[in-house]
C-alpha positions in Angstrom: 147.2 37.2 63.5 150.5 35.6 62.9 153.6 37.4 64.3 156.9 36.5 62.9 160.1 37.8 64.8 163.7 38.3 63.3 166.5 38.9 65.0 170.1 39.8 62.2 173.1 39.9 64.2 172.2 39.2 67.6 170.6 36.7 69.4 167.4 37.6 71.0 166.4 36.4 74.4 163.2 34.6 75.1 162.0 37.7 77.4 162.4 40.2 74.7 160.4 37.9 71.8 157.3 37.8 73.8 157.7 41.2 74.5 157.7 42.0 71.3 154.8 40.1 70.2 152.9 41.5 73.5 153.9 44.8 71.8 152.4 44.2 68.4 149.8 42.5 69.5 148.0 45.5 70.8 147.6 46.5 66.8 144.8 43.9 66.6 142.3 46.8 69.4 143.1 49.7 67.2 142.3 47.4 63.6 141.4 43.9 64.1 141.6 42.6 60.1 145.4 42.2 60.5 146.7 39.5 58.9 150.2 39.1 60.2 152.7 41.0 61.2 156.9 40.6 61.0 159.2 42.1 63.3 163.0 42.8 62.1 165.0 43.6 64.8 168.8 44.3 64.1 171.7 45.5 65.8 173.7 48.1 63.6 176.6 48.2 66.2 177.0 47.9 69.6 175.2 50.5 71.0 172.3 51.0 68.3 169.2 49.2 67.3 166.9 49.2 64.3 163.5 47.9 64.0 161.1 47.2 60.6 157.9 46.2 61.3 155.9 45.3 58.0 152.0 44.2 58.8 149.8 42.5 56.1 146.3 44.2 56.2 143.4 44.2 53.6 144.3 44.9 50.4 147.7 47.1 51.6 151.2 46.2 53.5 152.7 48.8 56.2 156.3 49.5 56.7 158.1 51.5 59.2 161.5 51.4 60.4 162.6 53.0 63.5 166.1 53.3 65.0 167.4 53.6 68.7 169.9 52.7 71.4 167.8 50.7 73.6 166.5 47.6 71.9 162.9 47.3 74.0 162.6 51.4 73.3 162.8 50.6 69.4 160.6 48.1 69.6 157.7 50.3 71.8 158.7 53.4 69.3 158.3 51.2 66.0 155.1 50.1 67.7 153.5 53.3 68.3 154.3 54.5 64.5 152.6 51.6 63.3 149.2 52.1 65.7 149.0 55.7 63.8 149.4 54.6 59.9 147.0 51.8 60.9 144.2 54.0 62.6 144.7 56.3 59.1 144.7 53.5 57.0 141.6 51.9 58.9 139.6 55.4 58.5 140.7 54.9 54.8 139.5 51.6 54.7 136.3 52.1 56.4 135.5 55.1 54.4 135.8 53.3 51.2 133.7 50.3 51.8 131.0 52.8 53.5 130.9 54.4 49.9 130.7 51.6 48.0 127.7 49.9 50.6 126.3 53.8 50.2 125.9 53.0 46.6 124.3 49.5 46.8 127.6 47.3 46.0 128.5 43.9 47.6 131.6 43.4 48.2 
């Protein structure tokens, strides 16, 4: 999976990247057809934090945006939103192709 990490306004320490992709790396156990991911982390002013994380999967892109005062809290918040629309959109995913394999299509 390719991880892509933007920081608007600040500079973001070396620590806190790999965090970050540490963080959104643990996508891949929960649906492992990711194909990247992008991390947009900005600082709205000086004591708040917003975070967009967009990830490419089969045939769909995910958004959220979350919004805190700690930057690493944004960052594990905006994580754990994405792990639920991914296990929803993997059931979704899953279900499909089990229907279409049900009725003797390759895909």
């Amino acid at each position: 999976m390719k991880v892509l990490i933007t920081a608007r306004h600040f500079t973001i320490s070396e620590e806190t990247r790999l965090y970050a992709e540490n963080e959104i790396k643990q996508i891949l156990k929960i649906f492992d057809r990711v194909i990247s991911a992008h991390i947009i982390l900005e600082k709205i002013k000086d004591y708040e934090y917003n975070a967009q994380i967009i990830v490419q999967a089969p045939l769909k892109t995910l958004t959220i945006r979350e919004k805190d005062e700690e930057l690493l809290k944004t960052i594990d918040l905006g994580v754990e939103k994405m792990k639920r629309q991914l296990q929803k959109y993997k059931a979704q995913f899953e279900s499909k192709h089990e229907r279409i394999n049900d009725q003797g299509i390759d895909t």
